[in-house]
N, C-alpha and C positions, 0 to 999 in steps of 0.2 A: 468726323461723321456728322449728317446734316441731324436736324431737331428732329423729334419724333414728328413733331406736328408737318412734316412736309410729308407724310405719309399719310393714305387713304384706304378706306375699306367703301367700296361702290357696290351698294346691295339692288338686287333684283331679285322678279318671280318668275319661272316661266311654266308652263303645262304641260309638257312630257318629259321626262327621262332623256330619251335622246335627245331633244331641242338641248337640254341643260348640259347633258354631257358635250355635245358640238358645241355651245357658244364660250364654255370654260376653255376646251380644248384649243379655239383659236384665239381667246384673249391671252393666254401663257404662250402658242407657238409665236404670235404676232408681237410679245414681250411688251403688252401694255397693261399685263398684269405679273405677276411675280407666280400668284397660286390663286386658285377658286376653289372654297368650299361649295359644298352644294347638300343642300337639308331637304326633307320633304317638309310641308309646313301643311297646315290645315287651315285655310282662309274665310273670313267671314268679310263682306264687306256690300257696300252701297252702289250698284252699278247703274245706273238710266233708271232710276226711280225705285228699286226694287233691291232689296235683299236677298246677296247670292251667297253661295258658299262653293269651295272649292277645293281640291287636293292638288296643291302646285310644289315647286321646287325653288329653296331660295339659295342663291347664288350670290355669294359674298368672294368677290373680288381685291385681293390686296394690292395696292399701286401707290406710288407717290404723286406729288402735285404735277408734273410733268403730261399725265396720262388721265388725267381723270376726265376732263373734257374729250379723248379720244375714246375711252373707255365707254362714256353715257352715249357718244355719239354711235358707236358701234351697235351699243344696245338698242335704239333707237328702228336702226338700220336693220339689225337681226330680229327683232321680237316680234312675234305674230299679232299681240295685242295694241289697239287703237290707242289706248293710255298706260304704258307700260310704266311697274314702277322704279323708281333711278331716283335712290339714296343716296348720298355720300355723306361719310360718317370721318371724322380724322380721327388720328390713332394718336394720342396724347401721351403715351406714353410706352415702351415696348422692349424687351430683351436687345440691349444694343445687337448684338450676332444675329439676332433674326433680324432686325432692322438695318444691318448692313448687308446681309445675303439678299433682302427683299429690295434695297435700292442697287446692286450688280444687276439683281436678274433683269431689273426695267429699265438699265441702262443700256446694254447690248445693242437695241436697234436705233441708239439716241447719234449714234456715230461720234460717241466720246472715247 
């Protein structure tokens, strides 16, 4: 089994419910994620000079190193927002069994 460190958690935000539920729903169909959580979060932060605040949804994406450049690029693609935000966080450590179900699931569309 590879290191844990070849595995990713790719976090974003996004502004409704359904945008969050469709954009989880085609990173797992398209298999360049394994599973998406999705939290409601409560946002404060510094936009174009000004102090906003927000009620968004955070979407944390499990994938290995393979996808994570496909994964940011999709959200890039998807996201309504001008500067949308694209974390990626490595997973250093993890339940081998989940960490071998999490690299089948993302391998599927690798054509391995």
């Amino acid at each position: 089994m590879p290191e844990a460190s070849h595995y990713f958690i790719v976090h974003t935000t996004v502004d409704t419910r359904e945008r969050a539920d469709a954009m989880a729903a085609m990173m797992v169909t398209e298999g360049i994620a394994a599973c998406v959580h999705i939290f409601p979060v409560s946002s404060v932060y510094r936009w174009q000079g000004k102090t906003e605040t927000a009620e968004e949804l955070r979407l944390e994406a499990k994938t290995r190193a393979a996808h994570v450049d496909d994964l940011m690029e999709f959200i890039r693609n998807a996201h309504p927002y001008d500067t949308p935000e694209i974390i990626v966080t490595p997973i250093v450590n993890g339940d081998a069994r989940y960490l071998e179900w999490l690299e089948k699931d993302t391998t599927q569309t690798d054509g391995e």
